[in-house]
KOLTIBA-713969 format. One record per residue (C-alpha): residue in three letters; x, y, z. Coordinates in steps of 0.05 Angstrom, whole numbers, plus 5000, padded with zeros to 4 digits. Layout:
N
AlaXYZ;...
# end
This chain:
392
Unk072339186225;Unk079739066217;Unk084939616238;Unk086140056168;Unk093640086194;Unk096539376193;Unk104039356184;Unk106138696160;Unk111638176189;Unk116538346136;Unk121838286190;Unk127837876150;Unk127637146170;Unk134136906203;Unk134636476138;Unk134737076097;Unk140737366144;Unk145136896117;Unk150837306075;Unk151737326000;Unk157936865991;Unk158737075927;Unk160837725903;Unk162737585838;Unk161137965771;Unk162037995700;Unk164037275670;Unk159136865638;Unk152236905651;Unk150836105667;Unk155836165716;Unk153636905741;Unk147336475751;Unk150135925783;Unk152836275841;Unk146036705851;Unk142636065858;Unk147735885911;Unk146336555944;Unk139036435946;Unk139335695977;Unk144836046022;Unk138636566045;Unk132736046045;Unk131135865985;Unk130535085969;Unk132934855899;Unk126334865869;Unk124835535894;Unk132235805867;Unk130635435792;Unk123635695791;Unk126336415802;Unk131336445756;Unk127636055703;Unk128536445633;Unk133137005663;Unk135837405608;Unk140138005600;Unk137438625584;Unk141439085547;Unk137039615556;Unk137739685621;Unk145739805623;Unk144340335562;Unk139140695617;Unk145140585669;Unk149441015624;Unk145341525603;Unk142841935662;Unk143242585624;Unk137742875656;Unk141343105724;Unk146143565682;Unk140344005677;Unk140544645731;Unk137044635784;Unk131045165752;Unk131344725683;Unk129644075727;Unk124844335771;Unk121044675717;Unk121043985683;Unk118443585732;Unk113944035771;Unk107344245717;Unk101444545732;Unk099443895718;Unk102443625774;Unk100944075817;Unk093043965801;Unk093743285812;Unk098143255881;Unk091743735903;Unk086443185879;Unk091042615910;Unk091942965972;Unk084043085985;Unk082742315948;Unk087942046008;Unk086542526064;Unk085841966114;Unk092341586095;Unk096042226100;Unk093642346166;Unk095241636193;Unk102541676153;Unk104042456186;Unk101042186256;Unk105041476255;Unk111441706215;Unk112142506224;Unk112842586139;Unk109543076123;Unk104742936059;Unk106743426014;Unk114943006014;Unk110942356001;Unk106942685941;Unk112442975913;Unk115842365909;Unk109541965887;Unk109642525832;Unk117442545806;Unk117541695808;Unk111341485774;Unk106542105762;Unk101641865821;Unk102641105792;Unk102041245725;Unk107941095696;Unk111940565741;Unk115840275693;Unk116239605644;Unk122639285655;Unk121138535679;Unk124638695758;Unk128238035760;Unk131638155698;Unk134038845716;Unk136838685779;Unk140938085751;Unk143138405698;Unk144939085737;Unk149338555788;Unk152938155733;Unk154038845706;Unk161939045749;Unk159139785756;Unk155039635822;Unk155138995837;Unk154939105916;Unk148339445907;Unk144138995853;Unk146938345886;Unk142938275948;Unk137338685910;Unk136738015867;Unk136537575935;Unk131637925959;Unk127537925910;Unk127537155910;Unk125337225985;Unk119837665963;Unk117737045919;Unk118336535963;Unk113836896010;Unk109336885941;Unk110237645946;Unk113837665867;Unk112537435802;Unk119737345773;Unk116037335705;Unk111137915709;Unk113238325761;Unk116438955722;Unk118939705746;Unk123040055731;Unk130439985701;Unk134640035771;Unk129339465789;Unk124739965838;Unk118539715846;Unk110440075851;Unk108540765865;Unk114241025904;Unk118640605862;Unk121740185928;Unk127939665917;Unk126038965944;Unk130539016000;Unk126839676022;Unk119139266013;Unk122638736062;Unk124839226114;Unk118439746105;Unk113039396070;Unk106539736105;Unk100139426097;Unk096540156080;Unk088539946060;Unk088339326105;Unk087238846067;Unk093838346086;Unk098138456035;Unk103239076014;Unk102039145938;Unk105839815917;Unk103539725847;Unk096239785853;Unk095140065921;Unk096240725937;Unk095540706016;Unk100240116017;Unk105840575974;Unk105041206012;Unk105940856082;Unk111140446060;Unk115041096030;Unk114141446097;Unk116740806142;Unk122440776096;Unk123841576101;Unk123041476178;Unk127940826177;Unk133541266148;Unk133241776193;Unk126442276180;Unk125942756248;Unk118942726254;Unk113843276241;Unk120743776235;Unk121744156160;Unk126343956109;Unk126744636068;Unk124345486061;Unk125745916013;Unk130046506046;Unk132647196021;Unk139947276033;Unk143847936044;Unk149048165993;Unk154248146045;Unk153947406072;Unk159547046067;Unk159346546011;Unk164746076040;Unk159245866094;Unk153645626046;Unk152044936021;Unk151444166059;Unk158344216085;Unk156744766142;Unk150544716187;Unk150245346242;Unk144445396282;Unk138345736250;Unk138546366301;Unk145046446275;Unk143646486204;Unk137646966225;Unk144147366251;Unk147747446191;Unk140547696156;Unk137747006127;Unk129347156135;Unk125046676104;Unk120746906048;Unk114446596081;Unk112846436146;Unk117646326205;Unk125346056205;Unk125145376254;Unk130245786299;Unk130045196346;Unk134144726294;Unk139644756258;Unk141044946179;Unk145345046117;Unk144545556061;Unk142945176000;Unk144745735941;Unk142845185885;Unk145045695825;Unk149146095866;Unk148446785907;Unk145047035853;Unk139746445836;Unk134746195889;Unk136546085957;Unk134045666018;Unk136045426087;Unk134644736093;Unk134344296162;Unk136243606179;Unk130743206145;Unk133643516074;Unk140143116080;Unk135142476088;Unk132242606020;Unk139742375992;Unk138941666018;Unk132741615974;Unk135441895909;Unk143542115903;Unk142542635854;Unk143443325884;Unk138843695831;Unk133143105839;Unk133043185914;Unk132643925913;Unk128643905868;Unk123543485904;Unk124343835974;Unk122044495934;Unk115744165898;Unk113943855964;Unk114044575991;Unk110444735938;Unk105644175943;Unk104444416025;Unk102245165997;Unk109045485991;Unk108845995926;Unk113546035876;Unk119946085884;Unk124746705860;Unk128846505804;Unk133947165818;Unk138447245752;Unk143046725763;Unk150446855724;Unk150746305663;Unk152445575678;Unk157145175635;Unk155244705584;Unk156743965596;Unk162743975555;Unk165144625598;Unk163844255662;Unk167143595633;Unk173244015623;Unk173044425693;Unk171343765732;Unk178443535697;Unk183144115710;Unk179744065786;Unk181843395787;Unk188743525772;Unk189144025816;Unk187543425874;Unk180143575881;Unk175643075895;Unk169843125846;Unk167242435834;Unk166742245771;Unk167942745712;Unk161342685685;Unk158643405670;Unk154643285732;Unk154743845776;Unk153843365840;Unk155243555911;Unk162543265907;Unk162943775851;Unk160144415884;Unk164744345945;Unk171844225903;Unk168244875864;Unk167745255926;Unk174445175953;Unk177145355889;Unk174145975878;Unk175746135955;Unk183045975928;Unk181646525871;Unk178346995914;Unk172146885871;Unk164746865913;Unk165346235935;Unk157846065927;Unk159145345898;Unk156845595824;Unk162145415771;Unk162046025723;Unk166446185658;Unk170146575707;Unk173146035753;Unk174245515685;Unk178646165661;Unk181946195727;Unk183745445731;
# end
């Protein structure tokens, strides 16, 4: 009987090395084209290979109107999570996680991710492979690099996407996903399938779409391939005293978990990892939820930038792993977008870094928040209230 676990040789070739000589974007499309079929001889690709990949390419607008319209992470932090994580949800991570007992075990024995951050993820990208998405890939990913937004990111997306075909691994015609161009259950780029493509049921090929073994094990390589301390947390819910200073909490300071025990951090359940080290997360601010979370939490952002997704995720996972509830506290009133739009602005002027003014409350966002209401002698928890707009 053949080993369940076979990881396949997905290794780039040193053809595929080659670098992208072409960076260009924008212009017209037969000549955008032109030099990605350069780029994909360039990486290994003969000419036959290159014309049959990019045979009937097309723009899709409806991909760039996705790109601009990402509305969903200006929600809190308690408005996304009770989105995304239903009872429904929650049922079915249960069912999944008995259904794939054995590929969990080999993924937490092989990788150190713990099941419930795969399921989560498996959850908030495709509803357990339910709903991966029906944007033809090849399309997205050429039209997201001719597009001048991101061009360093979709570019070599597109290349390797034509190695994925000429290893007869991609259908440039039917292979669809979703609008960034992710592809299968976990919702991987092609780039990631190259570098962490796991072979998951055995059978010699890494189909994310349809197998669920093969998209699981392929997640957890990849988590463990940007960083992923093995079989160490990611996130607890804590209680905080009234008396901590604020200054100190969120990503940008990281103490030593005995220390935080100090101060009077106590987790709500179970035992603070004392051993590691940990940042108060106050995600609504000193008077929302709180949490300490460890080193594998800052991981989590080189799967998905958006501060409110990844949180959002760490806490389901917990969830997922038999944590209860959370305690929503009575956090003070957010802004509305057009109140953040406008607080992002007079931050900016100020000389804060805050990204892009986008009503976003993003992590560049929460720390040029902080330091201002330090400025004002305002809790600096990292929560932009009516009081700190009124200030600035």
């Amino acid at each position: 009987m053949r080993k369940a676990l076979l990881t396949l040789t997905l290794a780039l070739s040193p053809m595929f090395n080659v670098g992208i000589a072409h960076a260009e974007c924008g212009g017209s499309w037969s000549g955008f084209l032109s030099g990605i079929r350069s780029d994909l001889q360039a990486a290994g690709l003969n000419a036959q290979q290159a014309d049959a990949f990019l045979a009937g390419a097309r723009q899709n607008q409806a991909v760039l109107r996705a790109d601009r319209a990402q509305g969903v992470f200006r929600k809190t932090f308690l408005e996304f999570a009770s989105a995304v994580i239903s009872k429904n949800r929650m049922v079915n991570g249960a069912k999944n996680a008995k259904r794939y007992a054995k590929t969990f075990d080999r993924m937490e024995q092989t990788y150190g991710v713990s099941r419930g951050v795969l399921l989560a993820f498996w959850a908030l990208e495709t509803d357990y492979g339910a709903v991966q998405g029906d944007f033809n890939t090849r399309d997205a990913l050429l039209t997201l690099a001719h597009d001048c937004r991101r061009p360093e990111l979709f570019r070599p997306q597109v290349i390797a996407a034509g190695e994925l075909f000429r290893r007869g691994d991609f259908d440039p015609k039917r292979t669809t996903g979703a609008w960034a161009g992710e592809i299968g259950q976990v919702q991987m780029l092609p780039e990631d399938i190259l570098h962490n493509g796991v072979d998951g049921d055995g059978d010699g090929h890494v189909r994310l779409k349809t197998s669920a073994p093969d998209a699981l094990m392929s997640g957890a390589n990849m988590l463990r391939d940007m960083g992923w301390r093995p079989n160490e947390p990611w996130m607890q819910e804590v209680t905080v005293p009234n008396n901590l200073d604020w200054s100190q909490t969120g990503l940008t300071t990281e103490l030593p978990v005995s220390e935080w025990a100090a101060r009077g951090v106590r987790a709500r359940q179970g035992e603070l990892a004392r051993n590691l080290r940990g940042s108060i997360l106050l995600p609504m601010g000193r008077k929302g939820p709180a949490f300490i979370v460890y080193p594998n939490f800052r991981v989590l952002f080189e799967w998905n930038k958006s501060f409110v997704y990844v949180t959002s995720a760490a806490y389901f996972a917990t969830r997922l792993e038999g944590a209860p509830r959370l305690d929503p506290g009575a956090p003070e009133p957010g802004l509305s977008v057009s109140q953040m739009k406008r607080l992002q602005e007079k931050l900016v002027a100020k000389g804060y870094d805050v990204g892009a003014v986008d009503g976003i409350l993003g992590a560049n966002t929460r720390n040029a928040v902080q330091t201002a209401q330090e400025k004002f002698g305002l809790p600096a928890d990292g929560w932009p209230t009516r009081a700190l707009l009124d200030r600035l």
